[in-house]
Every structure is written in structure tokens, then in C-alpha cells.
N, C-alpha and C positions, 0 to 999 in steps of 0.2 A: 831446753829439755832437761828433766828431771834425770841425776844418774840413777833414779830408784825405780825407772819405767822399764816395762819388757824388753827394749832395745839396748840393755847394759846388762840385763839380768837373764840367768838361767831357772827355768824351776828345779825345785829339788827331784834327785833322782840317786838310783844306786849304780854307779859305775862299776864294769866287769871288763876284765883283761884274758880273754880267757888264751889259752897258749895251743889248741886245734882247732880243727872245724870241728870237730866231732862235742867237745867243748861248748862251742859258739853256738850249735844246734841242740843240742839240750838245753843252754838259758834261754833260747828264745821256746821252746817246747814249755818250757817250766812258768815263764811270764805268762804265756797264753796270750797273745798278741795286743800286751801290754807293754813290747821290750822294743828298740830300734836300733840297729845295728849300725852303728857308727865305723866308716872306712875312710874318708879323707876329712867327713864332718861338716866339710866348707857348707852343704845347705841345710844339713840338720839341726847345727846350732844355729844356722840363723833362722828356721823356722820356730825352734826352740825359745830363742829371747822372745819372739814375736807372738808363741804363744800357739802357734800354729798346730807342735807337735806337743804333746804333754807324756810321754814315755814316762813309765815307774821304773826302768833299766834303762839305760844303752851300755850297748855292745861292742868292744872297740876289738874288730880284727886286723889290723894294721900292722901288727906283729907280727901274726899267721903266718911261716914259711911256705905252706902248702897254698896258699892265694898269690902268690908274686912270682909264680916261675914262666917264663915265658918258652917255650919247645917246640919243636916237632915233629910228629906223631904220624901214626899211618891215617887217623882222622885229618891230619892238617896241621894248621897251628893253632896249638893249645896256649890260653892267656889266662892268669890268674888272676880271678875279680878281684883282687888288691894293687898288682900292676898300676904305678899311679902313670899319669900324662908325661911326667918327664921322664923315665923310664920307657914309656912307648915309643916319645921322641928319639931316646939314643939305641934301643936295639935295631942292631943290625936284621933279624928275621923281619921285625914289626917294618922299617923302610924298606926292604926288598919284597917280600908278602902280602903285605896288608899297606899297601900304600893309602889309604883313603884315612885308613885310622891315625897312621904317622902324623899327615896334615892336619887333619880334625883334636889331635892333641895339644896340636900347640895353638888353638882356640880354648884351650879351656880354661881359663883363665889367665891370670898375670902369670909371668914367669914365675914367682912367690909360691903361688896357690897350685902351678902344676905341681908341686915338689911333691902336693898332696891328694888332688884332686885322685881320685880311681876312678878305671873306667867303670868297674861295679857299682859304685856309687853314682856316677855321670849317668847310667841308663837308667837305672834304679828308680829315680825319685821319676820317672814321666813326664816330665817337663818338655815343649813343644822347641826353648831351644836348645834343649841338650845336645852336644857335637856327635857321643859317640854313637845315639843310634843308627843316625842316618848311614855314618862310614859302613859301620857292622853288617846292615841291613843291604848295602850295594854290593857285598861282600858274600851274603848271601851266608853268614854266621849263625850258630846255634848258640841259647845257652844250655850249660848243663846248672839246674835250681835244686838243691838239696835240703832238707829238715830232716827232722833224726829219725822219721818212721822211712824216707822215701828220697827216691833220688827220680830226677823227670827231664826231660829234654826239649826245651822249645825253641822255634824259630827266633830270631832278634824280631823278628817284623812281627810276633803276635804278642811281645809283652807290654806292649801300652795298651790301655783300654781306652783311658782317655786322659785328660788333661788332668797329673796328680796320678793317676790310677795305675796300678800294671797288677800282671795277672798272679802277682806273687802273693802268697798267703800269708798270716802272721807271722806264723814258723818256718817262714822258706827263706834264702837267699840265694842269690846267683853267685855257686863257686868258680865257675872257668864259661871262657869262650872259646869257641871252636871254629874258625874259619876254614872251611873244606880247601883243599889242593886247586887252585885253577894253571894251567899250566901257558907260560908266557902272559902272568898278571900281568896290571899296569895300574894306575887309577890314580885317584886325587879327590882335592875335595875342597868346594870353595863357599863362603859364607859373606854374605851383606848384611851391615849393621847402620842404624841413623847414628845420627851423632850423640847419642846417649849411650853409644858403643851397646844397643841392645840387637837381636838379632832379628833381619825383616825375613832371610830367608836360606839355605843353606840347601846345598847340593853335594854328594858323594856318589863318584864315578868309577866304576870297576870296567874295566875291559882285558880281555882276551882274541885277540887277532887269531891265535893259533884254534881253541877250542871255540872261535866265533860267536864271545859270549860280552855283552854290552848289558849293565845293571846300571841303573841308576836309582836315585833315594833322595825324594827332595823332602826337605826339613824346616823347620820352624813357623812353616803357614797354618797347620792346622791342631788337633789333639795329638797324632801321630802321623810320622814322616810319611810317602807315597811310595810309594815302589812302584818300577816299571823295567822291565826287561824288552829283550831285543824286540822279540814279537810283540809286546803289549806296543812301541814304538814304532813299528811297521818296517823296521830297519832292512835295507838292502845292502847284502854283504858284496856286490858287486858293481852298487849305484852310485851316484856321485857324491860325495863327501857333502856338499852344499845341499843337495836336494837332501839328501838323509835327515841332517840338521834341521834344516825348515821341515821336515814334517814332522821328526821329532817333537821338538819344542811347539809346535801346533797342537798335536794330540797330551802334554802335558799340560798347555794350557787349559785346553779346553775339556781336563780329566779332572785336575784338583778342585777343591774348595775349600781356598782359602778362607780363612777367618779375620773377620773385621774386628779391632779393639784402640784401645787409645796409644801404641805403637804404630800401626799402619790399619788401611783399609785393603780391604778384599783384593780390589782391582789389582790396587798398587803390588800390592804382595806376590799377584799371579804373574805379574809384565817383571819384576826384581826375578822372581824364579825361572821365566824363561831364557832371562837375557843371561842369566847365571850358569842356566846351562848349557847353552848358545856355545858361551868363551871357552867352558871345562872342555864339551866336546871338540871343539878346535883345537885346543891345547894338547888333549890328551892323545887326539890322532897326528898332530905335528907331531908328537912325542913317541908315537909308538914306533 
């Protein structure tokens, strides 16, 4: 291979550093959804060599002190779409809180690439195996999506539209997450990959014994993850552990549709996600 091919090369563009959000949301107002906001980069530029992306700007808020604090708030826990994967790994709130995202980070990539990877970026780009929607989405997360005329608030579970797509506008990006209060969390979160280390199918489990609340978010089978709560599950909070399970994972099999491509087929993808969530639910009720 040629070093002169799109797989070495960037196209030309105007690089911005800007030092707010406030900053970051007027270049991207100003390009007119000609601009792309660069946070960890890892699939921007490589859609970039590849020609995929053709930006006349990127955006690198990476810097941004006002995207990286992690807190908590009378909403819950606040995370800042800069927050990269190793950072979620070692906060204390993110492992005790948001157990699903803890685990789900340290999938996203190598050790290397956590250093960089955001979760802003990680939901961002729509990708069916991105880790952190699915956790988010068990979790039962908002984002808050801001551009410089407007600030808006949406579920984790409605910004994919489809495979590549999410409901963000040219001028918008996702500044914070918000995962609401549940009181005695728990959760996890487990992912099957072939030996191409690619993803066949991913699962993120929230539970609450105490507010008797069971989420789960199975991921990478289709354009966007599944969501299913207690009642969509048929869950009995006084039934036996075994039978719960088995009809659980019955009624997910027989809800999703997965997608068939040259990774895996359909079938296979729906038998990997049940049996995935089979083990999490086991695990996470031995655990609670």
C-alpha cells in the first residue's frame, strides 16, 4: 500500500482549539454543519483518512474544563462528554453509581486508546458496537445536547436513529450526562466478541432490589441497543430466580431483531445475546 492513500493521509482542514463550550458552539454555528467536533478523535480521523468524513473544521474540545467533571447533583450523576474511558474507570462515583458504565469502559478500546476515547464521542458517532450506549441506556440516562441558540434534553435511548445517524444536528453536541438517583444500584455489563475481537453482542444490566427496578440494554445486534425493563420482562419480584430468567431471556429473544452481515447472522446474534444475559442476570442477583 501506497503511503500517498487515504489510509496515511488526512484531508486538509482548519483545526480550532477553542477554550469553552460556549467557544465550541459558535464554530460549529459559524461552519454551518460543515465543522466536526473532535473529543478522543480515535473514529473521526479514521474516518477522515478513509475519506468517510470530509469536515472544512474540526473541533477539538479535549481541553474544555467544563466537559470533564464528573459530580453529584440533586439530578444525579452529572458526567462530562469529555470524561474519557480511563477516567470513568478510576472514579470512585462512576464505580459505585453507574456500575454498567465502569465495566463498559474498560471495552473501549486498548488500554492506550481509553486514555482518549470519551464517552461523548463513544455515543456520538451511532455505531451499533459502541459500549457506552447501551450501559447509559440500562441506566436510564439523559443527555443534556447544546448549540449556541439552544440547550435540549434527551433520553440516551432516543439518540441513535440508525446505524451512523443520531438525532444531533450540525450545530449541536452532547455536553453532560445525567444518570437519575436509583437508590441501592447495582449493575454490570457484559460483551461477546469473535475472534476479530469485533463485537456479536453486548448487554448492560441496572438493578435496584430496593426501588424493585431491573433495566436492561442489549447492544451491538442491531442499528440501536434494545431496551427492556422489569414489566416489558414480565419479572416477578417474588418468583423464583430460575423461572424469572427463563422468561426473561424468552421474551428478549423472541423481541429483538438482530441484524445479519458478515460479522455474524441473525440467529447467532439473538442465541450470543440471550445466553449473555442469562450469566449477567445470575451474576448480578448472586451479587446483590
Amino acid at each position: 500500500m501506497s503511503f500517498t492513500t487515504p489510509y496515511f493521509t488526512l484531508p486538509k482542514f482548519t483545526y480550532y482549539k477553542p477554550d469553552n463550550v460556549s467557544e465550541a458552539l459558535s464554530l460549529l454555528k459559524q461552519h454551518n454543519g460543515k465543522a466536526r467536533v473532535l473529543a478522543g478523535g480515535v473514529m473521526l480521523v479514521n474516518m477522515m483518512k478513509e475519506r468517510m468524513a470530509l469536515p472544512e473544521a474540526v473541533i477539538d474540545i479535549k481541553g474544555i474544563g467544563e466537559l470533564k467533571g464528573i459530580d453529584i447533583t440533586d439530578k444525579g450523576v452529572e458526567i462530562g462528554s469529555a470524561v474519557t474511558a480511563s477516567e470513568l474507570q478510576k472514579s470512585e462515583i462512576i464505580k459505585k453509581r453507574c456500575q454498567p458504565l465502569a465495566k463498559a469502559a474498560s471495552y473501549m478500546g486498548d488500554k492506550i486508546l481509553q486514555n482518549s476515547v470519551t464517552i461523548g464521542g463513544n455515543i456520538s458517532i451511532g455505531m451499533p458496537s459502541t459500549d457506552g450506549l447501551p450501559a447509559l441506556m440500562s441506566m436510564d440516562a439523559s443527555l443534556e445536547v447544546r448549540s449556541a441558540d439552544n440547550v435540549r434534553t434527551i433520553p440516551s435511548s432516543d439518540l441513535v436513529v440508525n446505524i451512523g445517524r443520531t438525532v444531533l444536528r450540525a450545530d449541536e453536541m452532547i455536553t453532560k450526562i445525567v444518570v437519575p438517583h436509583t437508590e441501592g444500584v447495582t449493575g454490570t455489563y457484559a460483551k461477546f466478541l469473535n475472534a476479530s475481537e469485533v463485537a456479536i453482542s453486548t448487554a448492560a444490566l441496572s438493578l435496584s432490589l430496593t426501588q424493585k427496578k431491573l433495566r436492561i440494554a442489549v447492544g451491538a445486534i442491531s442499528a440501536k441497543p434494545y431496551y427492556f425493563d422489569q414489566s416489558l420482562l414480565g419479572w416477578k419480584w417474588d418468583g423464583h430466580l430460575e423461572e424469572n430468567i427463563k422468561t426473561s431471556v424468552e421474551i428478549i429473544g423472541s423481541s429483538v431483531k438482530p441484524m445479519s452481515d458478515a460479522v455474524a447472522g441473525s440467529e447467532y446474534r439473538r442465541e450470543v445475546s440471550k445466553i449473555l444475559v442469562a450469566r449477567a442476570l445470575k451474576d448480578l442477583f448472586g451479587g446483590a
